[in-house]
PLY file of the C-alpha trace (Angstrom):
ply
format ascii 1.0
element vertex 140
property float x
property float y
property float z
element edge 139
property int vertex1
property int vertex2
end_header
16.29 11.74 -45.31
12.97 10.49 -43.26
14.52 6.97 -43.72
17.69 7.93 -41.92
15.64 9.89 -39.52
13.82 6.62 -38.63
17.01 4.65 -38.33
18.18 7.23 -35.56
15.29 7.47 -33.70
15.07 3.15 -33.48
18.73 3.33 -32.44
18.01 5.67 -29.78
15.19 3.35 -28.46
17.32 0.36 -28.61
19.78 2.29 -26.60
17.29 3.83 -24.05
15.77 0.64 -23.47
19.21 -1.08 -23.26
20.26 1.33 -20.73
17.48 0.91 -18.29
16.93 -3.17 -18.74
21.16 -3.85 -18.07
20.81 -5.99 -21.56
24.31 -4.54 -23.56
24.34 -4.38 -27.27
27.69 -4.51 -26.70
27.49 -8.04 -25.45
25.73 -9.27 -28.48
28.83 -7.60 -30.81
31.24 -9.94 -28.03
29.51 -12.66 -28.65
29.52 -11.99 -32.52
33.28 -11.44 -32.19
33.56 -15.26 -30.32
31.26 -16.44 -32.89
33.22 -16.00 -36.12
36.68 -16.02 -34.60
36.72 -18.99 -32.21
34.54 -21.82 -33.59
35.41 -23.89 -30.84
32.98 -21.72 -28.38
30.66 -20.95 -31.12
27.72 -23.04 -29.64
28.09 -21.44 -26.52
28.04 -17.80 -28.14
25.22 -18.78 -30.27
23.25 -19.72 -27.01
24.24 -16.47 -24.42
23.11 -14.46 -27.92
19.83 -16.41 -27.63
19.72 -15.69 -24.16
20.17 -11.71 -24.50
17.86 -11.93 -27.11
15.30 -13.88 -24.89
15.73 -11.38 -21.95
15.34 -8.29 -24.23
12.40 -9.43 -25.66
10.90 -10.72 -22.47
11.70 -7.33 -20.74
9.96 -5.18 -23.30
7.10 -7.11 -23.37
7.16 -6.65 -19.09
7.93 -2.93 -19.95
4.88 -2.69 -22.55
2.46 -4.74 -20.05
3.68 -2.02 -17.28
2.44 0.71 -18.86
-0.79 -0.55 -19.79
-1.48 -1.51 -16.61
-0.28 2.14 -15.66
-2.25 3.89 -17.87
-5.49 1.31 -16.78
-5.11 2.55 -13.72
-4.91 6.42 -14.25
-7.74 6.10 -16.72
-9.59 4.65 -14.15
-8.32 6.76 -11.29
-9.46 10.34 -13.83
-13.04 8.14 -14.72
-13.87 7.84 -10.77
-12.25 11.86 -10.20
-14.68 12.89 -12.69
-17.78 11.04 -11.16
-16.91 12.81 -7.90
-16.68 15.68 -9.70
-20.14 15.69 -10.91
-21.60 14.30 -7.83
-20.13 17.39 -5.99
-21.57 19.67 -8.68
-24.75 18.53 -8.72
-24.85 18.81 -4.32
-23.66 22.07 -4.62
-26.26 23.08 -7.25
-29.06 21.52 -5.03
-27.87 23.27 -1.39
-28.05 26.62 -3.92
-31.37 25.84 -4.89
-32.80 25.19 -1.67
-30.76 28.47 0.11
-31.84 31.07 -2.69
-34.87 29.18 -4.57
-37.70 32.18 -4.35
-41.53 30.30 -3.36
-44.11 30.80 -4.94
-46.10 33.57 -2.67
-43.04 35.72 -3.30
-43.37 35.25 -7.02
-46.55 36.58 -6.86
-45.84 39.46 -4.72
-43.68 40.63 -7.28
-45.49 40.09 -9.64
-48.57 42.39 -8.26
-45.78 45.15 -7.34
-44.88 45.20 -10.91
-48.11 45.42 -12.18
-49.15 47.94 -9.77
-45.79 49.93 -10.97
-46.62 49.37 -14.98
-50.02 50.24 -14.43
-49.20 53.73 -12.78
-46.64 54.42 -15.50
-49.08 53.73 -18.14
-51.77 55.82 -16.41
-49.09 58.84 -15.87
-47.67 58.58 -19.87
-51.16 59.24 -20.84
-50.34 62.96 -21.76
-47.38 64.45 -24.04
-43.71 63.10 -23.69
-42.07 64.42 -20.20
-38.82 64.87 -22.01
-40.47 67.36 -24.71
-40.84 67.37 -28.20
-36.65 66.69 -28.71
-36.82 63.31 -27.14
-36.42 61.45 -30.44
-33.09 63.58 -30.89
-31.79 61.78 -27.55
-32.04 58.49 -28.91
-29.44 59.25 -31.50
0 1
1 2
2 3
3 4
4 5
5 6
6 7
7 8
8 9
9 10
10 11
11 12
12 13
13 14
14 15
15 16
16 17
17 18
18 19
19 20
20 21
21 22
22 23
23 24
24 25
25 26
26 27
27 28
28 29
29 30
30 31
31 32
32 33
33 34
34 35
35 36
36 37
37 38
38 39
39 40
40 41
41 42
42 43
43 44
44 45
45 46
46 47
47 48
48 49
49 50
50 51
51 52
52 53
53 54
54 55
55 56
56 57
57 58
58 59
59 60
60 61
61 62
62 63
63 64
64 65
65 66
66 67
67 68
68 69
69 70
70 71
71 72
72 73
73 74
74 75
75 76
76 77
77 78
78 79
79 80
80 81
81 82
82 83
83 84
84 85
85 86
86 87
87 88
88 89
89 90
90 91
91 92
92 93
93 94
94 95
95 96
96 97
97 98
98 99
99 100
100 101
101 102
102 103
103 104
104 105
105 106
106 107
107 108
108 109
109 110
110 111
111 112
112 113
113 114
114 115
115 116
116 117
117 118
118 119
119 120
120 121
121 122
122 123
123 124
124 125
125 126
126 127
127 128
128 129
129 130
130 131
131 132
132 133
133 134
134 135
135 136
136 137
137 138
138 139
């Protein structure tokens, strides 16, 4: 089954890539055709087969250099998209830096409010729970 499969799938390449390259299989089965019934033109069917076989070969291996070249050049086109990419990125993430970055007296300003906040909490929770003796029920 995969065999037959396989066969199909080749045929339908051979076809494809006869269609777009102008080179006829059907041309080759002419020239066959000359070939066994005529053997006066059989040298010159043996050579246009040659020829159609040259050309086919010839333009897959144009088709197969094409698309490397192809894909050369998107790989390389995605390679440089992704440097600007990062480059971008990494500007961005500076200019953010430098518009919000907080200095270091403001740090510390903070930092004292939040002591000075802590410090009266601590001082005012000196005495019994503000929420009465149930507060442990809340938390469940």
């Amino acid at each position: 089954m995969f065999e037959i499969h396989a066969l199909a799938q080749a045929w339908r390449e051979i076809l494809r890539v006869s269609e777009w390259t102008g080179l006829s299989l059907g041309a080759l089965a002419g020239l066959a055709a000359v070939f066994y019934f005529d053997p006066a033109l059989r040298k010159l069917a043996v050579r246009g087969a040659i020829a159609i076989a040259v050309a086919y070969v010839l333009a897959l291996y144009a088709y197969h250099v094409g698309g490397a070249d192809k894909q050369a050049e998107w790989t390389a086109a995605n390679i440089r998209v992704a440097a600007e990419a990062a480059g971008r990125d990494l500007t961005i993430g500076k200019e953010l830096e430098a518009k919000y970055a907080t200095t270091p007296a403001q740090d510390n300003q903070a930092n004292s409010n939040e002591a000075k906040i802590l410090g009266d909490i601590s001082a005012s929770s000196a005495g019994p729970c503000q929420l009465g003796a149930g507060a442990l029920r809340l938390r469940h």
